[in-house]
C-alpha positions as CSV (number, residue, x, y, z in Angstrom):
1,X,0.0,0.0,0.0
2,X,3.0,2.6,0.5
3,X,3.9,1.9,-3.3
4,X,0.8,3.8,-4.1
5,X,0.1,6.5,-1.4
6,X,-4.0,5.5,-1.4
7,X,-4.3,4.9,2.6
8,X,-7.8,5.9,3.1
9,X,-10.5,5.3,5.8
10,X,-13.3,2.2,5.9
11,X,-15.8,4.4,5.3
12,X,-14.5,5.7,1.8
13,X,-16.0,4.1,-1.6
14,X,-14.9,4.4,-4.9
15,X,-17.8,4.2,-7.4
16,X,-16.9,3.8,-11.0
17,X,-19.6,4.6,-13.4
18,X,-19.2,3.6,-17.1
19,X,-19.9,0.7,-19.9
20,X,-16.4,-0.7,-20.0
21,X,-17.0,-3.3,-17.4
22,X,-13.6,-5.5,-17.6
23,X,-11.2,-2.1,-17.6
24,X,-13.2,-1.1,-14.8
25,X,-13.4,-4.4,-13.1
26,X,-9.4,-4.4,-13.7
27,X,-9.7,-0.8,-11.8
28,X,-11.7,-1.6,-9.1
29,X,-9.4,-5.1,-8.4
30,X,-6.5,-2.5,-7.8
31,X,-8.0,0.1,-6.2
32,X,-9.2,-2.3,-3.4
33,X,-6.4,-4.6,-3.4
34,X,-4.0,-1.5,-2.5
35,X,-6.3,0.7,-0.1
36,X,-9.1,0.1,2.1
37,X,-11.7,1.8,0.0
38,X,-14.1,-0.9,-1.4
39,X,-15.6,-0.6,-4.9
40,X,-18.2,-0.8,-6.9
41,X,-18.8,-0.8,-10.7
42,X,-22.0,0.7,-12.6
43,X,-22.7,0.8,-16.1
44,X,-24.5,3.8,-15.8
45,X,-25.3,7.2,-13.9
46,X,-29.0,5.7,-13.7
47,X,-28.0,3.0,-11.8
48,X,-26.0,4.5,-9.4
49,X,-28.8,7.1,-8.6
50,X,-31.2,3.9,-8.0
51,X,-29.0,2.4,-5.6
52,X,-28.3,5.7,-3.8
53,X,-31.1,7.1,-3.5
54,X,-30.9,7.8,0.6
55,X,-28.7,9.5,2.3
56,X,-25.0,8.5,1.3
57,X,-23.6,6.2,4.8
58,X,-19.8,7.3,3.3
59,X,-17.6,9.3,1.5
60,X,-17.9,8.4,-1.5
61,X,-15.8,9.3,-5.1
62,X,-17.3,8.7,-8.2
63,X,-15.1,7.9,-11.5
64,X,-16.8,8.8,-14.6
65,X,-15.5,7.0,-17.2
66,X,-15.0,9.0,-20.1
67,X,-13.5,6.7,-22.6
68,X,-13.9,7.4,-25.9
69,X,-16.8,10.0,-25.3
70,X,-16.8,13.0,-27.6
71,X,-16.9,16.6,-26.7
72,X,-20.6,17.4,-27.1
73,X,-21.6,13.9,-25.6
74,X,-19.4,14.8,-22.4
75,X,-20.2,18.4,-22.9
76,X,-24.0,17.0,-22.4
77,X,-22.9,14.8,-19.7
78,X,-21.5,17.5,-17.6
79,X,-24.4,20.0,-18.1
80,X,-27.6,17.7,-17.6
81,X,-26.3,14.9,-15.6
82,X,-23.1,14.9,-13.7
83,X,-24.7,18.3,-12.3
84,X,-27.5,16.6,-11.1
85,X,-25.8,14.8,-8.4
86,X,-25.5,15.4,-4.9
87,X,-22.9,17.6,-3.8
88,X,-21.6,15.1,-1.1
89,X,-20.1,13.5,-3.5
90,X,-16.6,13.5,-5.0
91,X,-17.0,13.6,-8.6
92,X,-14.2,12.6,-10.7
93,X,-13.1,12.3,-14.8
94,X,-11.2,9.5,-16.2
95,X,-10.0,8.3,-19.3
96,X,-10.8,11.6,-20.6
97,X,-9.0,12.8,-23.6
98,X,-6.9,15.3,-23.5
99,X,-8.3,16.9,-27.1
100,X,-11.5,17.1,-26.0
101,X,-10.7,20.5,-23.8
102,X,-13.2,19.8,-21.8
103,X,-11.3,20.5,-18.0
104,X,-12.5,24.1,-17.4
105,X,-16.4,23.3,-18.2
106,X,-15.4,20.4,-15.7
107,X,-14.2,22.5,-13.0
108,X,-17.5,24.6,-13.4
109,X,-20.0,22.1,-12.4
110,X,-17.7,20.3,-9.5
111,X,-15.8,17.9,-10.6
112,X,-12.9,17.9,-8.2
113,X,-10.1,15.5,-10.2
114,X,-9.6,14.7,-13.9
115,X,-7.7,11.8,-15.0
116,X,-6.4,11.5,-18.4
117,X,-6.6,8.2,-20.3
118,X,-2.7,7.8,-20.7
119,X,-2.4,8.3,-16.9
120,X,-0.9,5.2,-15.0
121,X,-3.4,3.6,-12.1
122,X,-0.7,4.5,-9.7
123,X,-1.8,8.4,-10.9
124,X,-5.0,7.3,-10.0
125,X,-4.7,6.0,-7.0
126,X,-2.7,8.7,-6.0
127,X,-5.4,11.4,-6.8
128,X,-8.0,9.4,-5.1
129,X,-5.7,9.5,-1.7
130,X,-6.0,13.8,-2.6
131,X,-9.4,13.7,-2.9
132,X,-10.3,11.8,-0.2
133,X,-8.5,14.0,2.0
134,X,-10.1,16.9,1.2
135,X,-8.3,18.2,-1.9
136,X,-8.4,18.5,-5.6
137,X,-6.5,16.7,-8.1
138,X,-6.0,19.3,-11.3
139,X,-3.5,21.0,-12.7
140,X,-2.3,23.9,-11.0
141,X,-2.5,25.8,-14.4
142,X,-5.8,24.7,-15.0
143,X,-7.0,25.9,-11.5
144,X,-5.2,29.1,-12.4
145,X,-6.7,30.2,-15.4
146,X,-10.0,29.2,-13.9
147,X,-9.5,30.7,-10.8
148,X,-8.5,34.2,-13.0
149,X,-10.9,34.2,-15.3
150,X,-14.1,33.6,-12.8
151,X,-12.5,36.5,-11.0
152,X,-12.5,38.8,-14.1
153,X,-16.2,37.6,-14.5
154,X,-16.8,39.1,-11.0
155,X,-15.5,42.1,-11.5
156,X,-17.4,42.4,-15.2
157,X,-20.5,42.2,-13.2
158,X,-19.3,45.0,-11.2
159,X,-19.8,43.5,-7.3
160,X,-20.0,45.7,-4.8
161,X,-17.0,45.8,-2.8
162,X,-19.1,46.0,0.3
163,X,-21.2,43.0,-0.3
164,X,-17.8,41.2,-1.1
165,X,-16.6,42.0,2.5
166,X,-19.2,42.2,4.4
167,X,-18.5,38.5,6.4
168,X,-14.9,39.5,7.9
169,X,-12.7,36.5,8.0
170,X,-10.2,36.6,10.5
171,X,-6.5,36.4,10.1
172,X,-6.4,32.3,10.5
173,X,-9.3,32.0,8.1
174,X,-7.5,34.0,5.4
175,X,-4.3,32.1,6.3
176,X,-6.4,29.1,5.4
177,X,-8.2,30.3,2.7
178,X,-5.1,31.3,0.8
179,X,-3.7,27.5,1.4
180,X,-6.7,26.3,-0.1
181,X,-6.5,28.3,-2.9
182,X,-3.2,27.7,-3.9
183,X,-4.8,24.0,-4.4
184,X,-3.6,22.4,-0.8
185,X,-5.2,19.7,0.3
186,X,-6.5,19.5,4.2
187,X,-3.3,17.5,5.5
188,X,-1.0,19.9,3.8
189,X,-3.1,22.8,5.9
190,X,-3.1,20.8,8.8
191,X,1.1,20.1,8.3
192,X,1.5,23.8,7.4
193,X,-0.4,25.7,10.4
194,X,0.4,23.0,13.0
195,X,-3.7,22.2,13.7
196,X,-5.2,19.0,13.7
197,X,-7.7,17.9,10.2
198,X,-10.4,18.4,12.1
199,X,-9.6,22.1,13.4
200,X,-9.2,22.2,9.1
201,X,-12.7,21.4,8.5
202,X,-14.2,24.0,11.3
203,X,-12.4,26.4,9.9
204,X,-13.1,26.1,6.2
205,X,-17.0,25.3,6.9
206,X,-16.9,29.1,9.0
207,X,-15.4,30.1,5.6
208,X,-17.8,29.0,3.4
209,X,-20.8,30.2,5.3
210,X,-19.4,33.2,6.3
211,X,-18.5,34.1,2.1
212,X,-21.5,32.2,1.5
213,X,-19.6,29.6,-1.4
214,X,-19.9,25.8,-1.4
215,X,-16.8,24.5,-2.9
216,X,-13.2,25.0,-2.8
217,X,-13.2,26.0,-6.1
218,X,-15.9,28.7,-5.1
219,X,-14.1,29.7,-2.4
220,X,-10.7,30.2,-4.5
221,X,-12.3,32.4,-7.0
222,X,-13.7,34.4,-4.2
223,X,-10.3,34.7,-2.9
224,X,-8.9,35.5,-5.9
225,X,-11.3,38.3,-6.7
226,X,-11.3,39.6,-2.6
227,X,-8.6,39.1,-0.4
228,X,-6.1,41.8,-1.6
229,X,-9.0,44.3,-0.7
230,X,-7.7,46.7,1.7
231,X,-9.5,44.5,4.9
232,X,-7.3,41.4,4.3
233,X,-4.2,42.8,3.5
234,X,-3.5,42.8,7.5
């Protein structure tokens, strides 16, 4: 299991959702065979919702297998059904193709890693371990120009700077938030600021509610657009 770096809790399940059944039977072998997550294969988004339908008893990250799906089919995907899902989820691309140039609409609607389909199942497995614990697993230059061009949009819309500072964050919080944004994940906050996970997740749940965002990619873009006003430069 060290060869990997997937060391996750019981209660974390990897669902992967698509019709190649042996690739993702192969998949799910590893995944469980080198973490304690347990898996479970569906050909479809349907079926997972049927079997989900209360209240999820885990963490859960769903793979979305995007293997040899075109742009407007994924494009579809992302806008009418991977949007539908509940937001305790982890949602997750893999085997997407690179071509298709589909990471930012990704981003937009949740999805917290991306996969591509020449990436090794040690990558994988080594994303998942990100996730699970709290993080993202994108490309820095992806979340970048995201981040950047959500914050132009802000400002296009002309936000009052009031209403953007009207929840003051104190100095930990914006110690945090700026962690967060510069994509670490909760252990690397935890390792950084010498507090325990859990002290992690207080502090980012005040953050969301008090900037009223819920996502880290939410909160980034907030952060990107607010904290050099004149309140948080202290």
């Amino acid at each position: 299991m060290s060869e990997t770096g997937l060391s996750c809790n019981t209660d974390c399940r990897v669902a992967i959702v698509g019709p190649n059944h042996f690739q993702n039977t192969l998949l799910a072998t590893f995944i469980e065979n080198y973490s304690t997550c347990s898996c479970c294969i569906m050909d479809s988004l349907d079926s997972f919702i049927l079997c989900h339908q209360e209240n999820f008893p885990c963490r859960i990250a769903l793979l979305y297998d995007c293997f040899h799906l075109q742009q407007k089919a994924l494009g579809d995907a992302l806008q009418l059904d991977l949007r539908q899902l509940p937001c305790e989820l982890s949602l997750v691309l893999f085997n997407l193709d690179r071509q298709t140039r589909m990471e930012k609409q990704a981003i937009e609607v949740g999805v917290q890693g991306i996969f591509y389909a020449e990436d090794s199942v040690q990558t994988v497995l080594k994303g998942l371990a990100a996730i699970f614990e709290g993080g993202l697993w994108i490309s820095r230059q992806m979340m970048t120009e995201v981040i950047l061009e959500h914050g132009f949009a802000h400002r296009r819309r002309k936000v009052v700077a009031h209403d953007m500072v009207q929840h003051s964050l104190t100095h930990r919080e914006v110690e945090i938030l700026g962690l967060l944004s510069s994509g670490a994940t909760n252990k690397c906050i935890s390792d950084t600021l010498f507090i325990s996970p859990h002290t992690v997740r207080t502090h980012l749940n005040n953050i969301f509610r008090k900037i009223n965002v819920s996502s880290r990619l939410e909160a980034a873009v907030w952060a990107a657009d607010s904290l050099f006003l004149p309140q948080y430069r202290n």
